[in-house]
N, C-alpha and C positions, 0 to 999 in steps of 0.2 A: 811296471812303469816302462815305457816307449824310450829305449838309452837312445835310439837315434835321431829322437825331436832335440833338435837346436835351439833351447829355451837362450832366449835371451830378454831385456828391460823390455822393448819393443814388441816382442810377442805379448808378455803379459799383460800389458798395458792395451794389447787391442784387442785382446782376448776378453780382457774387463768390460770394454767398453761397447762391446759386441753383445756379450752376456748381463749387459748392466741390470735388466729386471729381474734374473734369475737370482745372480751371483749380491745384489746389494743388500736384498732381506738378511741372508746371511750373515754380511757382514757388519750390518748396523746393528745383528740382534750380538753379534760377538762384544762388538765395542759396547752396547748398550749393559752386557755381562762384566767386561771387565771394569767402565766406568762408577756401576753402579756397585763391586764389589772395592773399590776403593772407597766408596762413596762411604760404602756401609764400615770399612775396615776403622777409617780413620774419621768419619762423619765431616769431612772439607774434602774437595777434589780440588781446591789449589793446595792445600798440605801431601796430599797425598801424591798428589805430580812433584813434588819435593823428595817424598820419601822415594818414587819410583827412579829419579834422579841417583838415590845413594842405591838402590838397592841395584840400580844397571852398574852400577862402579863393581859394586862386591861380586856383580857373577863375571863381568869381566875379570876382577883378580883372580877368583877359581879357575876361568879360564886360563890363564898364565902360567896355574901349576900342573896344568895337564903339559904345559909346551917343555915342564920341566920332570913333566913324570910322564907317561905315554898310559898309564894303568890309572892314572889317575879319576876316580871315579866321580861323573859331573850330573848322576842322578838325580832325582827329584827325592829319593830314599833316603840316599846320603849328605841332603843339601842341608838339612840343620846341622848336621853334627861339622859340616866342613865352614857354615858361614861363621859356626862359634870359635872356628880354630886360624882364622883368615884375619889379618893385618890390611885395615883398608887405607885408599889414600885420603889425603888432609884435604879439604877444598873450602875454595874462600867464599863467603859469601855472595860477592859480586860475581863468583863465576855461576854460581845458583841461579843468582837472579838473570843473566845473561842466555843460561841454558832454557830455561824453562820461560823466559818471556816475562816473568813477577818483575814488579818493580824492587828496587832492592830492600825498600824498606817492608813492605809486605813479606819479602822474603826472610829478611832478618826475624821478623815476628812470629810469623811462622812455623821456624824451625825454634823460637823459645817454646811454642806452645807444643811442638811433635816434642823437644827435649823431655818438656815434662809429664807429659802422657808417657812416656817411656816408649814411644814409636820410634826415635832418633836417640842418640846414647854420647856424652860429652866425654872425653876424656880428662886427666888432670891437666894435657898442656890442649885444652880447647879444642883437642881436635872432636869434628863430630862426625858421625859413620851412624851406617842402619845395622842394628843389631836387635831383631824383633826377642823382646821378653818370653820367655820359654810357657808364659799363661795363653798367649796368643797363637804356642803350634797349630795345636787341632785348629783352630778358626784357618789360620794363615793353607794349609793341608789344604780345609775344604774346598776355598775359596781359589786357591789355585789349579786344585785339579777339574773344578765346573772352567775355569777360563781355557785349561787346556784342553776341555772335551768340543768348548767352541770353536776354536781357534782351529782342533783337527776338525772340525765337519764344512769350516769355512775354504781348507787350505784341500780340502778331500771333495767338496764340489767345483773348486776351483779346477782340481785335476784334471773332473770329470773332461772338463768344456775344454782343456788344452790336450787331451785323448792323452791322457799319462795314468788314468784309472788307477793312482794309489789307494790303497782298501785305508779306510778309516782308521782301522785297529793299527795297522801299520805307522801310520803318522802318529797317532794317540801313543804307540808305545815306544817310539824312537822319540819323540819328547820328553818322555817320563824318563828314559835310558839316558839321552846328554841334556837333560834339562837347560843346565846351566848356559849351554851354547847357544842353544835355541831362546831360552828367555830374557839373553843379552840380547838380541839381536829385533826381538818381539818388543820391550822395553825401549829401544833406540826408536822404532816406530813408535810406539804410543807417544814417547818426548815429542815426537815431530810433529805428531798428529796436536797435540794436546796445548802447545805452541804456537801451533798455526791456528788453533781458535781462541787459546786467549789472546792473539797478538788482536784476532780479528772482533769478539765479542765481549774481551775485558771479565769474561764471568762463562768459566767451562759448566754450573748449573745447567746455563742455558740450550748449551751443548745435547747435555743427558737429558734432558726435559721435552727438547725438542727433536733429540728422536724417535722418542715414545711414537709422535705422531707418523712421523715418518714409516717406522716400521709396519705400523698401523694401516697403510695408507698402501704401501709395497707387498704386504700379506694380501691385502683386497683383490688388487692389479692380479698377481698372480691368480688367486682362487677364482676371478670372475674369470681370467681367460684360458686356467685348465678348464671348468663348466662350462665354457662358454654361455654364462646365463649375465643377461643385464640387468634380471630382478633383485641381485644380491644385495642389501643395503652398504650404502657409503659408509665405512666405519667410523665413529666417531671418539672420543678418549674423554674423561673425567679427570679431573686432578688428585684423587682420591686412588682410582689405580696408578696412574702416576706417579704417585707418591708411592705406592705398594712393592711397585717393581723396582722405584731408586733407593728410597730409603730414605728420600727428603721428604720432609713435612709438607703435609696440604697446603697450609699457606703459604711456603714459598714457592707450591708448584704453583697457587693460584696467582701468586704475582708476575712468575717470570712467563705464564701462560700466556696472560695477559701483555707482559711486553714483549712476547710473543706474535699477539694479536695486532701492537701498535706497526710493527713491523711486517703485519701482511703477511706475516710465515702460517700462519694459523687464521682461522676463525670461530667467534665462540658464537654456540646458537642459546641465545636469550631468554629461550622455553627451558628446556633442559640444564642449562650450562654446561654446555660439551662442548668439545672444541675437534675441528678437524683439521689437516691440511687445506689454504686458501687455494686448492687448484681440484679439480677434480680428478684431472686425467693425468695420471704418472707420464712423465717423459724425458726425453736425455735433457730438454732444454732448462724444463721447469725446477729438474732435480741439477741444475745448476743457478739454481738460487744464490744469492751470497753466503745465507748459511746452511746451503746442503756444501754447495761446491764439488761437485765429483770427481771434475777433473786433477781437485790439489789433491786429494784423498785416494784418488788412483797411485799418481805419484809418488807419493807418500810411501803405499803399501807393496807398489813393483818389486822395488832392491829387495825389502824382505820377503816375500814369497820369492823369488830369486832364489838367493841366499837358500830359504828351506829345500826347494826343487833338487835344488845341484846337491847337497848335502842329502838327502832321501837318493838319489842317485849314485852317490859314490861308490 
């Protein structure tokens, strides 16, 4: 890593936005990973923006007892055995619904239905906290260590374009080593991220569903213009792999596809029933859509690569 590059919000952010065709495949396919492994964890991505909520509380507690222990160990190895041993805070309903954007009564709902799946855990004085069931390790394991293999490839090509050349492995295992730090911090983004589109599309579905296309669409851009061939076909999506990669059922990919469609984000062709992105040509403009937005999505993701850079650096 380059210790004498001056990373700051404003670099990364123009660095993004310089690299936006390279660096966005990336990172739609990271989100596309972690959305869709909530998706699958808890089968609701509004429930699961809930749990992510209690589960950012508990590794910032973790965090706390490092400021009280300096050996304190915040790996991904020892992260069941310390979430089972960790005292979380009490949080009120309203501040749920406040954080994450839910209405309060949706929110109140919920969390009865994560209580009794046993995703969320009641106490006898009501308090409620994320304490995942010891049946769900291995899952909870898998599924975190593919979000962390994205996450370093996304934060590792990021580098490349800031000439800070962190080797993959290196990020990958300085994760796994303070987990806890690093997925307080990844978590605070997702909140932000996850917020900012239900505040904007009332239904994060729509989110996961509609960057299928997008990724789809960004994968092309790329491969037509390393070939330089214009023969390549425009790629197009089914609601069927759609559903394969989220884990939501065909008809509600075919529905939100379609309201999709009514919004001109997509278009389906008639013949086939495939759907593509309504533009052909990738661009900074187009991919500020109201539901791409890049520019809030840069924002968003600066402070935390930030935060990772300077901490890979210390």
């Amino acid at each position: 890593m380059n210790k004498n590059l001056n990373l700051d919000n404003k670099l990364i952010q123009k660095n993004f936005e310089d690299n936006f065709s390279r660096l966005l495949p990336i990172f739609y396919e990271m989100q596309s990973t972690f959305l869709s492994g909530i998706y699958k964890r808890y089968g609701d991505l509004e429930g699961g923006q809930i749990v992510i909520y209690f589960a950012r509380d508990l590794h910032l507690r973790l965090m706390r007892k490092r400021e009280e222990d300096l050996n304190f160990d915040l790996s991904l190895e020892k992260f069941w055995f310390n979430h089972q041993n960790t005292t979380q805070d009490k949080h009120k309903i309203i501040a749920v619904s406040k954080y994450t954007g839910l209405p309060k009564e949706t929110t109140r709902r919920k969390i009865l239905h994560l209580t009794k799946d046993k995703h969320l855990k009641k106490s006898s004085r009501n308090k409620i906290f994320w304490e995942p069931a010891s049946q769900y390790k291995d899952t909870y394991m898998t599924i975190i260590k593919e979000q962390i293999a994205s996450l370093s490839k996304f934060l590792y090509e990021q580098s490349k374009s800031l000439s800070l050349n962190t080797p993959f492995s290196k990020i990958y295992k300085e994760i796994e080593k303070n987990y806890c730090f690093y997925w307080y911090h990844y978590l605070n983004a997702q909140l932000e991220y996850m917020k900012y589109w239900q505040l904007k599309t009332k239904d994060l579905e729509i989110l996961l569903i509609g960057l299928q296309s997008v990724i789809q669409s960004l994968n092309y851009s790329k491969k037509k213009a390393d070939l330089n061939n214009n023969e390549i076909k425009y790629p197009d999506i089914s609601a069927t792999s759609v559903s394969e990669v989220t884990g939501i059922p065909r008809a509600t990919c075919i529905r939100k596809l379609d309201w999709l469609c009514k919004s001109k984000f997509v278009k389906k062709d008639l013949n086939n029933k495939r759907y593509r992105l309504s533009y052909d040509k990738i661009s900074e403009s187009n991919l500020n859509h109201p539901l791409t937005n890049v520019n809030a999505t840069v924002q968003i993701f600066t402070d935390f690569s930030l935060i990772i850079y300077k901490a890979l650096n210390r």
